[in-house]
KEPAFI-660099 format. One record per residue (C-alpha): residue number from 0; residue in one letter; x negated, y, z negated. Coordinates in steps of 0.05 Angstrom, whole numbers. Layout:
SITE/NUM/a/X/Y/Z
...
//
This chain:
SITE/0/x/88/37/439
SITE/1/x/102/113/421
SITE/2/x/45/143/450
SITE/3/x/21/199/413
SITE/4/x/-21/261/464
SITE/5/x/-80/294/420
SITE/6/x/-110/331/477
SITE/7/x/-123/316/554
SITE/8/x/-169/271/545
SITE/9/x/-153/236/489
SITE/10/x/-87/193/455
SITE/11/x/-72/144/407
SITE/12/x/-21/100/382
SITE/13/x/-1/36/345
SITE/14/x/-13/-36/371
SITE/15/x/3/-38/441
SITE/16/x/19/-104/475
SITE/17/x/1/-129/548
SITE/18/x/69/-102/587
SITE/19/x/43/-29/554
SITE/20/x/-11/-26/603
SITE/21/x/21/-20/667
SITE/22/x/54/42/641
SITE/23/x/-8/67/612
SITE/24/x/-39/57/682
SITE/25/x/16/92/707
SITE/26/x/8/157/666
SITE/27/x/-59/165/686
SITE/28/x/-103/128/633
SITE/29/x/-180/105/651
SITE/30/x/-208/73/586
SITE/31/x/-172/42/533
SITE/32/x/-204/24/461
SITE/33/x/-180/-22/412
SITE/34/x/-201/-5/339
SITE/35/x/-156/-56/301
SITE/36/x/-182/-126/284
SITE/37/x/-151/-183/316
SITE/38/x/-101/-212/257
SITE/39/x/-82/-162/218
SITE/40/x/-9/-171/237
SITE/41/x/31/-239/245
SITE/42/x/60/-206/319
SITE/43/x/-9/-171/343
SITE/44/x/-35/-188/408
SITE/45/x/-110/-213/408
SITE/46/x/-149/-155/445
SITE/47/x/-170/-206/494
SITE/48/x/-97/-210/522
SITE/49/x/-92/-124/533
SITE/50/x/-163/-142/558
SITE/51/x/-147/-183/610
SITE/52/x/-88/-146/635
SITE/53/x/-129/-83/633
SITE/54/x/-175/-95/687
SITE/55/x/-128/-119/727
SITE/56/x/-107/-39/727
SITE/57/x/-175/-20/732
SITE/58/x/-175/5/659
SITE/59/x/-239/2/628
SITE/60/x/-232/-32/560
SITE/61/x/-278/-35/492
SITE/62/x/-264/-67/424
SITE/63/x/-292/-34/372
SITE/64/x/-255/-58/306
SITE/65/x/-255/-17/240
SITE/66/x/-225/-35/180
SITE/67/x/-162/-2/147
SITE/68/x/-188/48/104
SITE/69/x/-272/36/117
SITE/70/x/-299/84/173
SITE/71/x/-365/85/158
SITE/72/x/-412/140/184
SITE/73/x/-441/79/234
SITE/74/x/-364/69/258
SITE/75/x/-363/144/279
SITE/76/x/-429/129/311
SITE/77/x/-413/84/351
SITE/78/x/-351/110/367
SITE/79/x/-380/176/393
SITE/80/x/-439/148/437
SITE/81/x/-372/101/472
SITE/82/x/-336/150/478
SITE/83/x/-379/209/510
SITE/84/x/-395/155/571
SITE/85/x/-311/129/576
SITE/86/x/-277/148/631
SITE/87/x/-233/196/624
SITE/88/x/-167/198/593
SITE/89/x/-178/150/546
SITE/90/x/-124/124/494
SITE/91/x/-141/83/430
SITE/92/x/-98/39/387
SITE/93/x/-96/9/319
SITE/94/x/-46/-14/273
SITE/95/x/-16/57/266
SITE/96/x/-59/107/302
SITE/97/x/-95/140/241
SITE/98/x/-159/103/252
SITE/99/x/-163/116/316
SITE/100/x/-148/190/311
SITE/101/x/-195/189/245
SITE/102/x/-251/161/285
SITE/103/x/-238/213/350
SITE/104/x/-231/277/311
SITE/105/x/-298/258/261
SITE/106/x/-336/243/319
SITE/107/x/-322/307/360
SITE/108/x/-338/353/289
SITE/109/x/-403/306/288
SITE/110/x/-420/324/358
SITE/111/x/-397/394/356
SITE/112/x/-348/395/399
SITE/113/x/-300/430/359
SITE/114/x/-294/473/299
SITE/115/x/-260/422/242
SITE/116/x/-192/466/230
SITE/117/x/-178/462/305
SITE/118/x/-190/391/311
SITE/119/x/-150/373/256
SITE/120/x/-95/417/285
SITE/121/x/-93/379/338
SITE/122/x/-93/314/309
SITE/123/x/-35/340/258
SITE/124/x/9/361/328
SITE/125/x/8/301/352
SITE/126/x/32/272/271
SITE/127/x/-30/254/240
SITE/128/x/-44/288/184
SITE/129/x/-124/287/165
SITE/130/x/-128/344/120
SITE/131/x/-157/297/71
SITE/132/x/-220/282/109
SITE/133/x/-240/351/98
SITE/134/x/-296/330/40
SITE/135/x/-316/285/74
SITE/136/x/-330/330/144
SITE/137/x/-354/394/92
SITE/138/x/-422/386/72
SITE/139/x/-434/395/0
SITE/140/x/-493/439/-33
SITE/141/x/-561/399/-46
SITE/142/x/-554/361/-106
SITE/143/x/-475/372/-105
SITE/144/x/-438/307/-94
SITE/145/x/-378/328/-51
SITE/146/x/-305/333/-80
SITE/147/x/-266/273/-78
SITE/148/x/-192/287/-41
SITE/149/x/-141/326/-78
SITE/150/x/-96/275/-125
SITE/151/x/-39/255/-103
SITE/152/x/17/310/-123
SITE/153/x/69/254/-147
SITE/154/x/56/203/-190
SITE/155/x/101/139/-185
SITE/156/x/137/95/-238
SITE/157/x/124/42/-191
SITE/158/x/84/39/-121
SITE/159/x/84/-28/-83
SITE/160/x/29/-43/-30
SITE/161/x/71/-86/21
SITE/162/x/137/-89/51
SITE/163/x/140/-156/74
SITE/164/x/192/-217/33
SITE/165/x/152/-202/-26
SITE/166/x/136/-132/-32
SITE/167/x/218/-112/-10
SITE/168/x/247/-165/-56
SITE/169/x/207/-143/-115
SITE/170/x/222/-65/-100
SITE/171/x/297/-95/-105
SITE/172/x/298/-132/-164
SITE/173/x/265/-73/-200
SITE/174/x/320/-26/-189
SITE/175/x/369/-80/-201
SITE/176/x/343/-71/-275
SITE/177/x/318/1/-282
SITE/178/x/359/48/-230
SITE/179/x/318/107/-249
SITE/180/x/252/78/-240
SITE/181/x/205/126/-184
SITE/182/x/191/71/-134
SITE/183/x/147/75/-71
SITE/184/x/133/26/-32
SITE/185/x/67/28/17
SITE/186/x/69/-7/91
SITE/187/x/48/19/160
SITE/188/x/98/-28/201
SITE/189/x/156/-14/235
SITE/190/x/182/-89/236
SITE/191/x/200/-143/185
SITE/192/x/202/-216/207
SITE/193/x/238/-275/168
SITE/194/x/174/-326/181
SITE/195/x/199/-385/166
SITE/196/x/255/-382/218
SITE/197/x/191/-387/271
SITE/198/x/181/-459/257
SITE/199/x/257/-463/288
SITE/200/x/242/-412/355
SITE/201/x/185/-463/365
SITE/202/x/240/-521/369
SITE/203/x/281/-488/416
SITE/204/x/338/-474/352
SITE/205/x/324/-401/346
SITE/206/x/316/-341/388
SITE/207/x/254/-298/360
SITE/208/x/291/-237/365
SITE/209/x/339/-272/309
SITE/210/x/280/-266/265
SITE/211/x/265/-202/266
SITE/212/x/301/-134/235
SITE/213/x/265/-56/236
SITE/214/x/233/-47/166
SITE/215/x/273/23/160
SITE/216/x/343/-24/154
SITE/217/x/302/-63/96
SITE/218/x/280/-11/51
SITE/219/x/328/-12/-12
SITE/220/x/364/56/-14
SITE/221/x/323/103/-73
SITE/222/x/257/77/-52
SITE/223/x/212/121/-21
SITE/224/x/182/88/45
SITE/225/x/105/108/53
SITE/226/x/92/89/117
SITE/227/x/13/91/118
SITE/228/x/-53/33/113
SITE/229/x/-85/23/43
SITE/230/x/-150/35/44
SITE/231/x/-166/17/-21
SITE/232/x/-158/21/-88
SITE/233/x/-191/57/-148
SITE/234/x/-161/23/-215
SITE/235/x/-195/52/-274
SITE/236/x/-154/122/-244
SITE/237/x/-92/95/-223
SITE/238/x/-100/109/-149
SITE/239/x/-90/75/-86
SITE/240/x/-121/113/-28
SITE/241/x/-86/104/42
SITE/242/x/-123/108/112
SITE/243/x/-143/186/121
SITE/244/x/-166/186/56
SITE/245/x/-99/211/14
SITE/246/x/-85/188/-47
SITE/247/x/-28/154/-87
SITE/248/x/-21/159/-157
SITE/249/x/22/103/-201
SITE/250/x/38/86/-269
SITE/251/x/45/14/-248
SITE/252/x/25/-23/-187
SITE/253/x/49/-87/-151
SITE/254/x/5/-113/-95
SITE/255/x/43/-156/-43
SITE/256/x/12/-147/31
SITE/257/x/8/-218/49
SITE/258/x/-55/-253/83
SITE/259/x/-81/-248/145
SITE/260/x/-89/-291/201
SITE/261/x/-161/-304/233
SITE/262/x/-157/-325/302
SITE/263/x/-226/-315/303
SITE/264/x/-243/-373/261
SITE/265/x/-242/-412/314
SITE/266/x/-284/-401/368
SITE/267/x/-256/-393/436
SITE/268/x/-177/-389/415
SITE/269/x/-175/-313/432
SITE/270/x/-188/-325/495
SITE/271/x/-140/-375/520
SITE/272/x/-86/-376/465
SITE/273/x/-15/-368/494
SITE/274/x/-33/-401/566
SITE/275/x/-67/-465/587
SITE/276/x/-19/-502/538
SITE/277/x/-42/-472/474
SITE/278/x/3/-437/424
SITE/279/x/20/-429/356
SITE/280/x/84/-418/315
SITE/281/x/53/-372/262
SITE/282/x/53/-312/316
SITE/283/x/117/-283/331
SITE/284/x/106/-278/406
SITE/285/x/83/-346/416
SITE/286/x/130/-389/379
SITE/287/x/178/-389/443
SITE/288/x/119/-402/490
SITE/289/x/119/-469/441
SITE/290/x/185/-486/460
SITE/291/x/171/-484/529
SITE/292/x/107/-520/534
SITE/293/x/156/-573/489
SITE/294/x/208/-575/546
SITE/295/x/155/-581/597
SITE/296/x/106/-641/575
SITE/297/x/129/-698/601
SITE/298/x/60/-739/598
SITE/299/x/-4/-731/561
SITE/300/x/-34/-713/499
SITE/301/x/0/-663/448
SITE/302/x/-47/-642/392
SITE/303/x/-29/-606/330
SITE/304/x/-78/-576/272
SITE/305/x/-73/-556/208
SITE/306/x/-141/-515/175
SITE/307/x/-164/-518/108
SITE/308/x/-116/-496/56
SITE/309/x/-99/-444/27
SITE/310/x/-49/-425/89
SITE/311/x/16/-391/79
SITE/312/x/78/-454/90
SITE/313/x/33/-510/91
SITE/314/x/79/-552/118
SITE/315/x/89/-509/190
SITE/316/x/37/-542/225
SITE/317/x/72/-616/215
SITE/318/x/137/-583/229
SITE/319/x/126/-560/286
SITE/320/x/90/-638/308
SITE/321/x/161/-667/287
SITE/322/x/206/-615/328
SITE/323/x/167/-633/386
SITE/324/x/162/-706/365
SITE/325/x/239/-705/365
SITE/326/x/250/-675/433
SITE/327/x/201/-727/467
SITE/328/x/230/-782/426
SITE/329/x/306/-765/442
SITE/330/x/287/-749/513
SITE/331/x/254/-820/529
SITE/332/x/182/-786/533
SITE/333/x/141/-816/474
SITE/334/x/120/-874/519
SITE/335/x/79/-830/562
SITE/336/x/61/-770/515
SITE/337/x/4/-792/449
SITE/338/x/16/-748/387
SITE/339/x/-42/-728/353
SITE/340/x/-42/-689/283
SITE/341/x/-107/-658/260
SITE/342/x/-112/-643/189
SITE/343/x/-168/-615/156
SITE/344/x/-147/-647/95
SITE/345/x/-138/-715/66
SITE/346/x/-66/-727/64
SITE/347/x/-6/-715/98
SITE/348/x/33/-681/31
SITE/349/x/6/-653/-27
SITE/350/x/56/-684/-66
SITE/351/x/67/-765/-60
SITE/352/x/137/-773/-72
SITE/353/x/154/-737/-5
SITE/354/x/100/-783/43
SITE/355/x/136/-840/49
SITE/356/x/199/-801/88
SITE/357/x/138/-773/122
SITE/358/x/102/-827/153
SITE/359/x/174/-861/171
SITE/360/x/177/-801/223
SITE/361/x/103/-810/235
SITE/362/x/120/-881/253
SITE/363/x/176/-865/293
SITE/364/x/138/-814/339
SITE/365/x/80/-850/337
SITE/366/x/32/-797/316
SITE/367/x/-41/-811/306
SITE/368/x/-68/-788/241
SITE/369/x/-132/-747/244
SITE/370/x/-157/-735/170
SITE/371/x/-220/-695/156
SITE/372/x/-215/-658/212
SITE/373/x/-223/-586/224
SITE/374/x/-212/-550/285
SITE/375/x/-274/-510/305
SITE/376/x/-272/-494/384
SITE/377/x/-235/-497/428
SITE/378/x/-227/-489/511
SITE/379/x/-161/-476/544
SITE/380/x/-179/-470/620
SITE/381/x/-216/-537/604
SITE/382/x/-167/-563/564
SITE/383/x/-213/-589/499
SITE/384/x/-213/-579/431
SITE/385/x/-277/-604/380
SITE/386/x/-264/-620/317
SITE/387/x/-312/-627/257
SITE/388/x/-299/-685/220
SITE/389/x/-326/-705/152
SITE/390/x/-333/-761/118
SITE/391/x/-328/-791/44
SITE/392/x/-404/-776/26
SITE/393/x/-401/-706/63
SITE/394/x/-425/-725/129
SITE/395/x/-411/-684/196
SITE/396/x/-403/-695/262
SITE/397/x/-364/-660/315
SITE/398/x/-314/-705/356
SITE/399/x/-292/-674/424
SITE/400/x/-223/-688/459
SITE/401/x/-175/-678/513
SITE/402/x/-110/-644/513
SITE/403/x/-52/-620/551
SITE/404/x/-20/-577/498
SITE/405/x/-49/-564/424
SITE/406/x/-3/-535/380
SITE/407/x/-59/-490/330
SITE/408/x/-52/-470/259
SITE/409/x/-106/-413/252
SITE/410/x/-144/-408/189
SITE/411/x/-125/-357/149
SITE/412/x/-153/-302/90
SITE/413/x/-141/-248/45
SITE/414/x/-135/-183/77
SITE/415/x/-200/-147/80
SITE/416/x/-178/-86/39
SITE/417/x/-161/-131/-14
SITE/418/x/-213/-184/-10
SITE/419/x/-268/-126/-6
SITE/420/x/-233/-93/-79
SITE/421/x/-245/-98/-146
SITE/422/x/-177/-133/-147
SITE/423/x/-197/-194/-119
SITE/424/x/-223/-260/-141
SITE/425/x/-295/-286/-111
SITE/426/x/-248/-317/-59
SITE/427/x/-215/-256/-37
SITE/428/x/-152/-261/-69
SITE/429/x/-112/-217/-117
SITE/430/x/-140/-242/-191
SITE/431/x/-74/-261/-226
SITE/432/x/-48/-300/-289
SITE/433/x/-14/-359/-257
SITE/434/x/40/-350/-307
SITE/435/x/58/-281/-321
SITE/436/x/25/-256/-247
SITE/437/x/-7/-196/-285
SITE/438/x/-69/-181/-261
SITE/439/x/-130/-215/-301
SITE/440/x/-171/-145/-311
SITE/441/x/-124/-84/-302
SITE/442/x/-52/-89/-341
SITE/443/x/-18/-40/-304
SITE/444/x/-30/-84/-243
SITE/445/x/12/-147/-219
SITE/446/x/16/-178/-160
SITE/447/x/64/-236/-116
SITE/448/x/66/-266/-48
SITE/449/x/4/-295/-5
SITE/450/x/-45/-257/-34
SITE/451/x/-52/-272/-103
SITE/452/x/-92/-327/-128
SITE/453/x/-50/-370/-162
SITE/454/x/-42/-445/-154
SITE/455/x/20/-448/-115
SITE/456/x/46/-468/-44
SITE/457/x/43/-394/1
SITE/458/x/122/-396/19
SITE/459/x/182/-343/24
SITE/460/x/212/-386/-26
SITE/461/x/160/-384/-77
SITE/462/x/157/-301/-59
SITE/463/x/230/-307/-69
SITE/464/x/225/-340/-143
SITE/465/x/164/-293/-163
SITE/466/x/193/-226/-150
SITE/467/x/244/-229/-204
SITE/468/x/194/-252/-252
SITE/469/x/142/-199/-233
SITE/470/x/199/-135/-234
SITE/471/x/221/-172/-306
SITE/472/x/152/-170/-333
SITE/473/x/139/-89/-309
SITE/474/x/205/-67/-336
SITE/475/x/176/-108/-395
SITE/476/x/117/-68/-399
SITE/477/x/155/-12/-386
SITE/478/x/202/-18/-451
SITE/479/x/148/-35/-488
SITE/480/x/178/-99/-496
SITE/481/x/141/-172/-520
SITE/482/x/179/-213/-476
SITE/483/x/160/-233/-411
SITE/484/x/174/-287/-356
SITE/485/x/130/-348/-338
SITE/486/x/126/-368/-262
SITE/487/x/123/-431/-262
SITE/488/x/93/-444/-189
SITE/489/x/164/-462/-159
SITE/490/x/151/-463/-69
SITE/491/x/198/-495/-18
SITE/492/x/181/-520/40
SITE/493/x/233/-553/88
SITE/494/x/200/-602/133
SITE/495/x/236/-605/195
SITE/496/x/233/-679/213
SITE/497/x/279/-680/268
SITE/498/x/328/-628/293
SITE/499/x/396/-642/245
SITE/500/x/355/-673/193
SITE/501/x/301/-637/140
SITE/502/x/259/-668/81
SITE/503/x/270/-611/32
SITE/504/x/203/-611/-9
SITE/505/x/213/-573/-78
SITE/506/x/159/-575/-132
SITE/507/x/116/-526/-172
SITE/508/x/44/-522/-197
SITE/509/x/11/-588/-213
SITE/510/x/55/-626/-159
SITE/511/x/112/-624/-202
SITE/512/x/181/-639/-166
SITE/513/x/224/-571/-185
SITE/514/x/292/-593/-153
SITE/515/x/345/-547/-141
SITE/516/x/399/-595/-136
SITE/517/x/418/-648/-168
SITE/518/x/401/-725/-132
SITE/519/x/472/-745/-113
SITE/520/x/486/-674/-80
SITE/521/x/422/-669/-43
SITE/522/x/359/-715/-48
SITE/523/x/301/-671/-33
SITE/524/x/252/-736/-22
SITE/525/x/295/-759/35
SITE/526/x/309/-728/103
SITE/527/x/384/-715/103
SITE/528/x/432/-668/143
SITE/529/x/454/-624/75
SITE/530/x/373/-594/76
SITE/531/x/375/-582/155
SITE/532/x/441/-551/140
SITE/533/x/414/-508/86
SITE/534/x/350/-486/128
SITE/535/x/387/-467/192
SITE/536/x/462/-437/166
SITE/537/x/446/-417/91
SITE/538/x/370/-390/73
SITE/539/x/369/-333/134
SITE/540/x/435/-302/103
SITE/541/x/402/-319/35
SITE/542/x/345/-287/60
SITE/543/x/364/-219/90
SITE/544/x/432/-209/44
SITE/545/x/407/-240/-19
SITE/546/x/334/-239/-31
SITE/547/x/317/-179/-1
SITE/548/x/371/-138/-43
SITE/549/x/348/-172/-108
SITE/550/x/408/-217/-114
SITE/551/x/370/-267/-163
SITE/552/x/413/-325/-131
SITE/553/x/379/-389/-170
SITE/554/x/318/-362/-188
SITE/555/x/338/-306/-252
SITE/556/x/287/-301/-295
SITE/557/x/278/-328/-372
SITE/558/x/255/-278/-416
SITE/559/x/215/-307/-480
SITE/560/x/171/-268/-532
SITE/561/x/109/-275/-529
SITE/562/x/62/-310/-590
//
């Protein structure tokens, strides 16, 4: 946490996690706020959890949530009537700070309590920079609509929204083709996580901290790092407008932030996940509290979920049932603990030719297949999940059951700045052609990674085969040239059957089986040791050294003119 002073009374910073209280207690603090939405970020802590350790400091603690980008007036309402009756000092947090200074210094020009240069002096101290608020805090004549912020003084060949596999792999392969291309790329966080290496903390193969690097060591060298929210984005002038109301201008855009995760889709996981036996791999800090509860169970009932699609690795909720499967089995347990797998869907697999390997593991552990069902509530202190299940002719019912750990795979959605855009789809996601991943309306915009809309599996391998084909297709545009590059919906997803052994599942859009090696050398519809070999030793290095530096290992991209 780097807290950041404004004034005696008030500070803000970035997300804070639970150990960050104690030392806030210690440095005086009375009230904390929380104005970041649970789920933004794949290692954010759940407010609940600073809650809960707040009051056992005698901190007063509020949530009030406001998305990246959106104060409304009502938001700086709401903020001033909490904050004039807080307890003073009071510190806020969000994903970065901004919002939380952006709601403090509009509500004390609101109230009066301070002339608008001096507040925003204050704020700009302390590194937050709100100059651009100033139309909105100036009011304009009558009948005079106020000025919109000053554009943005540099316009780039190239800006990226995202820094995550997809947006730093793109930003790569571009300048592995154009050197002197302008390039920006737009994300507020300090870390970068390799994801799919959580499946593997979970199983007790990993250490988290292995999957995990500072974004500043990530950044290819000649790209300019803007390390700010996105607000929004205003096409038809080129712009994308960060939190605190600046601008950025482009030439071309490539939106990659990822989804987001919604632990609030369920009700009652908040409040108990990451104690009374329930975790989940897809947060960074609770994929080794997985592990444990793994080591620990030696009788009961183990329940894992999986929500309705689309989720990013659609396989990581099995995985993580076959890890833990595995343990239990090699460690004489299975006779005394009952695997149960919850899918929301109707099948184990998408694609049929990798179920039977499948169901031979599901045999061996012994798991209970739960089809149809969706997890909807849940309570950890009573240790009981509910599930509503649906049948053939569309029928619901909620079934209720007993566990002693539940492994949960939250449901998951676009980011709201992008589901709230014109970019988006009416599902939320980036509007894309499935081939070309150019956006459907605006042909200066393309986009890659979770958030798009097309019909693939949401994987780092699928980000990994996109990006080459999305920085062939700008430079394309860029030349002026015909030819582009088809995508042709290539994912990966390694299913982890049992440690030393992994059904390497390859296909692209429609189901099709996309092998990247031949049968004899490695036969992806079978578990064998070659895959597990290949997810544990050779795609991390692939990962950090190849992919992210726009070595096109496998996956260079065919250029063909267009009709």
């Amino acid at each position: 946490m780097e807290k950041k002073i404004i004034n005696k009374e008030f500070s803000a910073s970035g997300q804070i996690v639970a150990d960050d209280v104690a030392e806030l207690a210690s440095q005086g603090i009375k009230s904390i706020v929380c104005n970041r939405p649970d789920g933004e970020g794949s290692d954010q802590a759940n407010f609940i959890e600073i809650e809960e350790v707040a009051k056992q400091h005698d901190i007063a603690f509020h949530y009030l949530p406001v998305v990246s980008g959106k104060i409304t007036d009502q938001d700086v309402n709401d903020f001033a009537a909490l904050y004039a009756n807080l307890p003073k000092p009071v510190h806020a947090y969000c994903r970065s700070g901004m919002r939380s200074t952006t709601l403090w210094a509009l509500s004390r020009i609101q109230e009066g309590h301070g002339a608008q240069e001096d507040v925003f002096a204050a704020a700009k101290n302390a590194g937050f920079d709100l100059s651009a608020l100033a139309a909105r805090t100036t009011a304009a004549p009558a009948g005079v609509e106020a000025q919109k912020p000053s554009s943005a003084k540099t316009t780039w060949d190239v800006l990226i929204v995202g820094a995550g596999a997809a947006g730093i792999s793109v930003a790569s392969s571009l300048l592995s083709r154009e050197q002197n291309l302008s390039v920006a790329v737009i994300d507020p966080s300090d870390a970068h996580y390799y994801q799919p290496g959580w499946t593997l903390v979970g199983g007790g193969v990993f250490k988290a901290e292995q999957t995990k690097r500072s974004a500043a060591s990530l950044i290819p060298s000649g790209v300019k790092w803007i390390k700010a929210a996105v607000a929004g984005f205003e096409p038809e002038r080129n712009v994308v407008v960060l939190e605190g109301c600046e601008e950025v201008s482009y030439k071309r855009l490539i939106v990659a932030p990822g989804l987001m995760l919604n632990w609030h889709g369920i009700e009652g996981l908040v409040e108990t996940l990451g104690k009374n036996g329930v975790t989940s791999n897809y947060r960074y800090d609770l994929a080794p509290y997985t592990w444990e509860l793994v080591q620990n169970l030696n009788q009961g009932r183990a329940l894992f979920t999986q929500p309705p699609m689309p989720i990013k690795c659609a396989g990581a909720p099995q995985k993580a049932m076959y890890l833990s499967g595995d343990y239990w089995y090699k460690n004489d347990r299975l006779r005394d603990i009952d695997i149960e797998f919850y899918n929301a869907g109707g099948a184990l697999f998408g694609v049929k030719e990798y179920v039977p390997a499948l169901m031979n593991y599901i045999d061996r552990y012994k798991v209970d297949l739960k089809f149809t069902h969706n997890l909807v509530r849940i309570n950890g202190e009573e240790k009981t999940a509910w599930f509503e299940k649906s049948d053939t002719e569309g029928n619901k019912e909620i079934v209720e059951t007993q566990f002693d750990m539940i492994h949960v795979c939250p449901p998951q959605k676009a980011p709201l700045f992008i589901s709230s855009s014109v970019l988006a789809d009416k599902g939320g996601w980036v509007d894309v052609d499935q081939n070309t991943l150019r956006h459907k309306n605006y042909d200066n915009i393309w986009s890659l990674g979770d958030v798009m809309n097309a019909p693939n599996a949401k994987t780092a391998a699928a980000a990994r085969a996109q990006a080459p084909i999305v920085a062939a297709n700008v430079v394309a545009d860029i030349n002026k040239s015909s030819a582009v590059a088809h995508y042709n919906g290539y994912g990966s997803c390694p299913l982890t059957v049992e440690r030393g052994k992994v059904v390497l599942a390859e296909f692209g859009y429609g189901g099709k089986l996309l092998p990247s090696f031949p049968p004899w050398l490695l036969d992806g519809t079978k578990p064998t040791r070659a895959a597990w070999f290949l997810k544990e030793k050779l795609l991390p290095p692939i990962y950090w050294e190849a992919m992210l530096k726009g070595k096109e290992w496998m996956v260079k991209p065919k250029m063909k003119q267009e009709a």
